[in-house]
C-alpha positions as CSV (number, residue, x, y, z in Angstrom):
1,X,5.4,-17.9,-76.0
2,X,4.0,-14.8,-77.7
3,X,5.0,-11.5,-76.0
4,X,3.8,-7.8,-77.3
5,X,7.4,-7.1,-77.9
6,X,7.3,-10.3,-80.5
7,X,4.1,-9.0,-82.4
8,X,5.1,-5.1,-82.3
9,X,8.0,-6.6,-84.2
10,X,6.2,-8.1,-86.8
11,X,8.0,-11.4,-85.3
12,X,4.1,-13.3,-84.6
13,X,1.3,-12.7,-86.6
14,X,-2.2,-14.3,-87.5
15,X,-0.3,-16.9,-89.9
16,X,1.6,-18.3,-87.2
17,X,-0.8,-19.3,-84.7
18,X,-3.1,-22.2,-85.5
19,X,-5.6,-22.0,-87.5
20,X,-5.0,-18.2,-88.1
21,X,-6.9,-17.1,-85.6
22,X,-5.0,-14.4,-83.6
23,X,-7.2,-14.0,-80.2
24,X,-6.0,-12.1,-77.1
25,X,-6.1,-15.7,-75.2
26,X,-2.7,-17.0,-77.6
27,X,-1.1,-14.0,-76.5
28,X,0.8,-13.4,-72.8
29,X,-1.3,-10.9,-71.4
30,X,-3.3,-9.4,-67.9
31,X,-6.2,-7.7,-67.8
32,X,-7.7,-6.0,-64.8
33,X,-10.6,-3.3,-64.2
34,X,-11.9,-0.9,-62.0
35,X,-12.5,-4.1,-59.3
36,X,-9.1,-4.0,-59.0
37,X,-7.8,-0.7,-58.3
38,X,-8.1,1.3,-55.1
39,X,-9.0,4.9,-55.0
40,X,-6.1,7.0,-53.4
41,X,-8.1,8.8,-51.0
42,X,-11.3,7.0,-50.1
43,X,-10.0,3.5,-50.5
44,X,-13.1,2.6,-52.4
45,X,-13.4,0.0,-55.1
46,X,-14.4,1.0,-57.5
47,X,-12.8,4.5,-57.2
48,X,-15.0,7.6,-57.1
49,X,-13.7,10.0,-59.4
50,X,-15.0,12.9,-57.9
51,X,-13.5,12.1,-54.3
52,X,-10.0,10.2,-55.3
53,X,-7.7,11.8,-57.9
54,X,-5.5,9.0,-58.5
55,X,-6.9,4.8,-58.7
56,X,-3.9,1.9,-57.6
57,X,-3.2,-1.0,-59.2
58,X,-0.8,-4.0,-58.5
59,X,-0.7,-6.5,-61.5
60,X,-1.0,-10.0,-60.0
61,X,1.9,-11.6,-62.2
62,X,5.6,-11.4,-61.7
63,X,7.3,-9.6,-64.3
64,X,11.8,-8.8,-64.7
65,X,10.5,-5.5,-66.8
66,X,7.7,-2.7,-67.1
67,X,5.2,-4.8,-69.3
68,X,3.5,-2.7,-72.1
69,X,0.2,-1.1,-70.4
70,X,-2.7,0.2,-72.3
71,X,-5.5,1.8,-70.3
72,X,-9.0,1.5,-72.0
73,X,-11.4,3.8,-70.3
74,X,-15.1,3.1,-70.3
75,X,-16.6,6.1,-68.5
76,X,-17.4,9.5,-68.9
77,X,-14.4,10.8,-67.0
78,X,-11.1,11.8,-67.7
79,X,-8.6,8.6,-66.9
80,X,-4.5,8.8,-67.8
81,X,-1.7,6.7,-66.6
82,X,0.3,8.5,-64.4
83,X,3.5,6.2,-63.2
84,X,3.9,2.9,-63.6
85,X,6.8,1.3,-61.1
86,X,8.4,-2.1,-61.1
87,X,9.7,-3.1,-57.9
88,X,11.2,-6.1,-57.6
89,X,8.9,-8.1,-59.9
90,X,5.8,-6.0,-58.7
91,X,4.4,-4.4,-60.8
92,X,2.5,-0.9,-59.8
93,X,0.1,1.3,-62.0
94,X,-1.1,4.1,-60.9
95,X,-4.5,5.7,-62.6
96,X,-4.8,9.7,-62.8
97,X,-8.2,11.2,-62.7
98,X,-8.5,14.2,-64.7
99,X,-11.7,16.0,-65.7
100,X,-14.7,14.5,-64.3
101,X,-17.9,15.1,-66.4
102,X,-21.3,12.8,-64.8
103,X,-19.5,9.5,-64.2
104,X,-19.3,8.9,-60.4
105,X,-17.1,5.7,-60.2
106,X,-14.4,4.7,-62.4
107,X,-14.6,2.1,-65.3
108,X,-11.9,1.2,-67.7
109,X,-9.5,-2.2,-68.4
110,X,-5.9,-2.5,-68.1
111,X,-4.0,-4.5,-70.4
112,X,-0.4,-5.9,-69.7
113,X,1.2,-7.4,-72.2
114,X,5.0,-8.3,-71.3
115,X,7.7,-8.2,-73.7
């Protein structure tokens, strides 16, 4: 299986996967979006940034550790992880909204990749 923690050190790279193509479906991953999350204070989905100050997210897979997380906003809003919590093997992210400039909902991708 490749894992983030397998490519971040140099362990897997394009010459070991077949045909040298190295394409986010070969690797372990999650993604999610703005569909996913739940605003903090009007439960919407997607959240509005200029109502909810933070945006919930619980990854569907099962993981024994905090996976790596990168947050990949697509709006014109300020968007930050602010905690991410592993309970059990649920794991929670939770989405800061900082500055707002004309965006109105959220829109942005998670990645999880485990390690």
């Amino acid at each position: 299986m490749v894992t983030g923690s397998k490519i971040a050190n140099n362990s897997v790279s394009a010459k070991h996967l077949d045909g040298s193509l190295f394409t986010l479906s070969k690797i372990s991953h999650e993604l999610q979006d703005q569909e996913k999350g739940i605003g903090d204070q009007t439960q919407a989905t997607p959240a509005r940034v200029r109502d909810d100050r933070f945006i919930s997210h619980k990854l569907d897979k099962e993981y024994n550790t905090i996976p790596h997380i990168i947050l990949t906003n697509q709006c014109n809003c300020f968007l930050y992880i602010a905690d991410i919590k592993l309970d059990g093997t649920q794991v929670t992210i939770t989405i800061g909204i900082g500055q707002v400039f004309d965006a109105e909902f959220a829109k942005y991708q998670l990645l999880a990749l485990p390690y």
